[in-house]
C-alpha positions in Angstrom: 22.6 167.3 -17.7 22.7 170.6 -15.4 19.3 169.7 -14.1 19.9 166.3 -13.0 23.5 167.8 -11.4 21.6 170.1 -9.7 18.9 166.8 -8.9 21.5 165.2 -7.1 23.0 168.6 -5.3 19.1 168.9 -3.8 18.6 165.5 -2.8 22.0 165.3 -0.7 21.8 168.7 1.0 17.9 167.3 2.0 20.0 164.2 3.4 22.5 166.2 5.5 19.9 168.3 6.4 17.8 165.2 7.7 20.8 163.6 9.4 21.5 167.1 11.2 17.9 167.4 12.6 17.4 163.8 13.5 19.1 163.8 16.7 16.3 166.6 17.5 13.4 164.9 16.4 13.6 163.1 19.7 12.9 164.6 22.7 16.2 164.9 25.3 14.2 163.1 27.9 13.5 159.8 25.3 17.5 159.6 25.8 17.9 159.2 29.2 14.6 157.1 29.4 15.7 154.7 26.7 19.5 154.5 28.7 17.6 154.0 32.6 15.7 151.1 30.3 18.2 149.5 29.2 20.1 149.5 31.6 17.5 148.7 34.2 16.7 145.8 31.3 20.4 144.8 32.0 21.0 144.9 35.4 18.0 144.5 37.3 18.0 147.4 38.9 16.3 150.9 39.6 18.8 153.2 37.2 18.6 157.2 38.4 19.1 159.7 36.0 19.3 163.4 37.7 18.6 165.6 34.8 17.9 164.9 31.2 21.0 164.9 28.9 22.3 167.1 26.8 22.2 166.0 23.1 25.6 165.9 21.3 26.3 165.2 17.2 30.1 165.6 17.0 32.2 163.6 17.6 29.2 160.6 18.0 25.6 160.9 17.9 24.7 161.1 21.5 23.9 162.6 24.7 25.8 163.5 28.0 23.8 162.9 31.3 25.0 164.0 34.4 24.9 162.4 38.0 23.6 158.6 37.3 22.9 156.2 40.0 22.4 152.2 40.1 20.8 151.1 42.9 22.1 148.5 45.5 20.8 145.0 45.8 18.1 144.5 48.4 19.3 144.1 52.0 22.5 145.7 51.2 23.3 149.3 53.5 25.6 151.2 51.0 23.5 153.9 49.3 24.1 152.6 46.0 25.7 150.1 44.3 27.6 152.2 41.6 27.0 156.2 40.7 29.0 158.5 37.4 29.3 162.1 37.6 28.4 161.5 33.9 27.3 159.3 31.2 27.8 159.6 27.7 25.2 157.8 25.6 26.1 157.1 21.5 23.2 156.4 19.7 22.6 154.9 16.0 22.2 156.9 13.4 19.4 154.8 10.9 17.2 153.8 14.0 15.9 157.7 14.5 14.4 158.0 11.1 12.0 155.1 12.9 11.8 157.6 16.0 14.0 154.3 17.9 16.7 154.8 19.7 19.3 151.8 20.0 22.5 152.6 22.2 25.9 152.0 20.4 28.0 153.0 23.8 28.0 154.1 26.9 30.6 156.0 28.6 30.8 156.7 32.2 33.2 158.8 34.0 34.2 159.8 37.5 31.9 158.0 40.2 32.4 154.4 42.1 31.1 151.1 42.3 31.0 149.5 45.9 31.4 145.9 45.7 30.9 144.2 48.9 30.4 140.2 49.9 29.2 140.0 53.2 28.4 135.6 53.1 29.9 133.3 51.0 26.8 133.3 49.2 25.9 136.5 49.7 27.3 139.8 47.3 25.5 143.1 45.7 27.2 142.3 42.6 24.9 139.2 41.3 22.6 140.9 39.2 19.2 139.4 37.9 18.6 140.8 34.2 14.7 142.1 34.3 12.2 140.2 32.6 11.3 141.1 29.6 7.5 142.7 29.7 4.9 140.7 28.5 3.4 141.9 24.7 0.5 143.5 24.5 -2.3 142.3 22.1 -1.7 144.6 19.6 2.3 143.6 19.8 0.7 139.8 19.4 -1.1 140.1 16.8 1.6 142.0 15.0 3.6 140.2 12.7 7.4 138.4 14.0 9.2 140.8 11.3 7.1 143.7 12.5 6.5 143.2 16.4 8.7 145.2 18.8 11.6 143.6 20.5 13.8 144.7 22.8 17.8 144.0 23.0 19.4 145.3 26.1 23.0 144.7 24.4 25.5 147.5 25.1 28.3 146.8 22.7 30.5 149.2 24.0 30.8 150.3 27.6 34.0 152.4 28.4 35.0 153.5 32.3 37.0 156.7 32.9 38.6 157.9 36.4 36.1 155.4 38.3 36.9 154.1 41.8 36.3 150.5 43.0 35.8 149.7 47.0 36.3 145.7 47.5 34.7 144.6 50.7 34.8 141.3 51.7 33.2 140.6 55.2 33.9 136.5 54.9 38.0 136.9 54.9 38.3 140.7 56.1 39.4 141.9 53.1 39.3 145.6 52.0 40.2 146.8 48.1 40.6 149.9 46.7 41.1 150.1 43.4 41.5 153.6 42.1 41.6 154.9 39.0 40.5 152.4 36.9 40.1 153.0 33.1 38.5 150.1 31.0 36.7 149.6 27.7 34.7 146.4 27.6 33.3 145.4 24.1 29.9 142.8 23.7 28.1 142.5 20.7 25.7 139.3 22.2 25.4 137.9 25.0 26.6 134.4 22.5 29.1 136.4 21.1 33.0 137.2 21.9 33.4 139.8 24.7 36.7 141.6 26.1 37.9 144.2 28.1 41.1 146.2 27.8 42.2 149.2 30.0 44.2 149.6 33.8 43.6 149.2 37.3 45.1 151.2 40.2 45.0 149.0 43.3 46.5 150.3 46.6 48.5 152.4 44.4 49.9 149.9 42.1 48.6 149.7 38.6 47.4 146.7 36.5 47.1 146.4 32.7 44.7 143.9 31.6 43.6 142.3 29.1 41.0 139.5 28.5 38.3 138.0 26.4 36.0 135.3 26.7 33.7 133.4 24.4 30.1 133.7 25.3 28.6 135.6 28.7 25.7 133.2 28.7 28.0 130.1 29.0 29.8 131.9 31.8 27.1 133.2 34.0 25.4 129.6 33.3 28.1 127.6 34.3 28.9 126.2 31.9 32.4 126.1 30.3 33.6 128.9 27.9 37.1 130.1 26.3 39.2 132.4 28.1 41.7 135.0 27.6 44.1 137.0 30.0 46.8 139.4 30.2 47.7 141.2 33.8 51.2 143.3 33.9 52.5 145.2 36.6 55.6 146.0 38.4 54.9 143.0 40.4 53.7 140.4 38.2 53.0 139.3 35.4 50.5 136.5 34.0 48.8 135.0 31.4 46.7 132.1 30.7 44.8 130.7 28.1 42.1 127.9 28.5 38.6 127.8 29.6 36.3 129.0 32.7 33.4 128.1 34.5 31.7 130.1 37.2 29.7 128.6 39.9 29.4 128.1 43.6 33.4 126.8 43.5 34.4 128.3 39.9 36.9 126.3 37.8 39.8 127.3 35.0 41.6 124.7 33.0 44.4 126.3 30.7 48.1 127.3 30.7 49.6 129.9 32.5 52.7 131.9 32.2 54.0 133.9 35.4 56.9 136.2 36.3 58.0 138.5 39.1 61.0 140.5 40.1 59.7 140.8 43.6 58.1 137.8 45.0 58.6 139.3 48.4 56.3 142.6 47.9 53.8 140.6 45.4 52.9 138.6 48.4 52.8 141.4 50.3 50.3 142.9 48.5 47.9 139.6 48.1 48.4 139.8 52.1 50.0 136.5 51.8 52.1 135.8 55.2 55.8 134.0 54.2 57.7 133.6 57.5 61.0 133.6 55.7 62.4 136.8 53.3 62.3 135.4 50.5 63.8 138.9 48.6 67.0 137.1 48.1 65.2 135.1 45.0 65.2 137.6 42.4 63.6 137.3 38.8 61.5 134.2 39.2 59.6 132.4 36.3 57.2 129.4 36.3 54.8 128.4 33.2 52.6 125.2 33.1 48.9 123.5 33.7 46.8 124.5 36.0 43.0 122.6 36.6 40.0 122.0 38.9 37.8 124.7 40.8 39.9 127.6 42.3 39.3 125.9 46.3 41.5 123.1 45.2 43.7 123.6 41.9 46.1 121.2 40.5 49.2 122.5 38.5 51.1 119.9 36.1 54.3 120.0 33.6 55.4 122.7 35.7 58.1 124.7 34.3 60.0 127.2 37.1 63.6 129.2 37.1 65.0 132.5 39.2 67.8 134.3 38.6 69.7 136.7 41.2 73.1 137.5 42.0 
C-alpha cells in the first residue's frame, strides 16, 4: 500500500514538474511569432513585434510583449493603423506538450488605433483576412486527423487605456475616443460574439454592451441577431433585432431610448436644432425601427417627456 502511495506521490510531482517547465520548452521568440501569425492570419496585415516577450505562468500561461504595431492599409498616410505599449498573450496549457502554441487571449494596453474614412468607399479599417498558405506535399499526403491546420480565432481579446482617433474626411468629422476599456469574446467566426466594457468620447463616457450571432453572416451581408446596450449621462439605448452590413447597412429590431438632455445629446452628435429645446426635460420614446440606416422607418412608436 505505501509503495503505490508513494506511486502516486512520484507520478504527480513528475506532472507539476512537466507543467512548470512547459512554458520553457518553447523558445520566447516562438511566442511572439505565433501572436504576429495570427494575427497577421486575422487581419491581413504586417504585425510588428519590437522585442520578444517575456514568458509569464501566474496568473495565465503566457507572455508579455512590448511595443506592437499593425500596419495601415495601403494608400493610407498615418504611420500605422493601431500600436500597444504591450500585449499580453495567454496560451493553452495541453497544446505545448505537442510543442503548439494556440492563443487563449490577448490583452493589449495603452496605444491607439487611428480610424480614418477618407471616401465613401474608402476606410483603413476593412481588413482582408490572409489566405491561408497552400499545404505542402508532405502536409497532403498526411492524413485529415493528422495534417496541420491553422485557426486564427482569438477567443478573448481585452483593451486597456487605449485611445481611438475617428476621422471622417466625407462629412468632416473628427472623434476622439479616449480611454476606452473593452473585452470582446469569439469562439468562431459561426459562433456568438460580444463585447462589454466603456468608451470615453470627447470626455463623456459610454457603457456598452452588445452581441451578435455569427461574424461571418455580418461581414457577408447577410442578416444576423443583434444585441445592444449604450448608457451615459446623455442617453440611453437599446435595441434588439437583427443587422446587416453592406454598402447602405440595415437594422430591423426594437429600440428603447431615453435622455434627460436632448439639448446637449444633440450637441454632442453635432446635430444643429434652431430652437432650445432644454425646456423638454426627461424624454422617452420606444418602438420599430427598419430599412438601411440612409433611409429608416420607425413604427408603433411609443414617446413621453416630463419637466416642470
Amino acid at each position: 500500500m505505501k509503495k503505490f502511495i508513494f506511486g502516486l506521490l512520484a507520478i504527480f510531482f513528475v506532472v507539476i514538474g512537466l507543467l512548470a517547465a512547459a512554458p520553457f520548452l518553447i523558445p520566447s521568440s516562438t511566442y511572439g511569432r505565433v501572436a504576429e501569425e495570427q494575427l497577421e492570419a486575422m487581419l491581413g496585415r504586417d504585425v510588428t513585434l519590437a522585442s520578444d516577450p517575456s514568458i509569464t505562468i501566474f496568473p495565465r500561461l503566457g507572455a508579455t510583449i512590448e511595443n506592437v504595431e499593425i500596419a495601415n492599409a495601403e494608400g493610407f498616410n498615418d504611420p500605422y493603423f493601431a500600436r500597444a505599449d504591450s500585449l499580453n498573450v495567454a496560451v493553452k496549457w495541453l497544446p505545448l506538450f505537442s510543442r503548439q502554441v494556440e492563443i487563449a487571449s490577448l490583452r493589449f494596453d495603452g496605444g491607439e488605433i487611428l480610424l480614418h474614412q477618407r471616401t465613401a468607399t474608402s476606410n483603413n479599417w476593412t481588413f482582408t483576412p490572409a489566405e491561408a498558405p497552400e499545404p505542402t506535399e508532405e502536409e497532403s499526403d498526411a492524413p485529415s486527423e493528422t495534417a496541420k491546420s491553422f485557426d486564427a480565432i482569438i477567443p478573448r481579446a481585452e483593451f486597456t487605456n487605449m485611445r481611438v482617433q475617428y476621422v471622417d474626411e466625407v462629412s468632416g468629422a473628427t472623434y476622439d475616443a479616449n480611454p476606452i476599456n473593452l473585452v470582446a469574446r469569439l469562439d468562431g467566426l459561426d459562433a456568438p460574439a460580444s463585447i462589454d466594457g466603456d468608451i470615453t468620447v470627447n470626455y463623456e463616457r459610454f457603457d456598452i454592451s452588445a452581441s451578435l450571432s455569427s461574424i461571418n453572416a455580418m461581414t457577408s451581408g447577410a442578416s444576423t441577431d443583434l444585441q445592444a446596450d449604450v448608457s451615459s449621462q446623455l442617453v440611453d439605448l437599446s435595441f434588439v433585432g437583427n443587422a446587416a452590413l453592406g454598402t447602405d447597412p440595415s437594422i430591423n429590431g426594437e429600440f428603447e431610448f431615453s435622455s434627460n438632455d436632448l439639448q446637449a445629446l444633440t450637441g454632442f452628435a453635432n446635430i444643429p436644432i434652431e430652437q432650445n429645446i432644454t425646456a423638454l426635460g426627461r424624454t422617452r420614446a420606444s418602438g420599430r425601427i427598419a430599412g438601411p440606416v440612409s433611409a429608416l422607418q420607425i413604427s408603433s412608436l411609443t414617446a413621453s417627456q416630463n419637466a416642470s
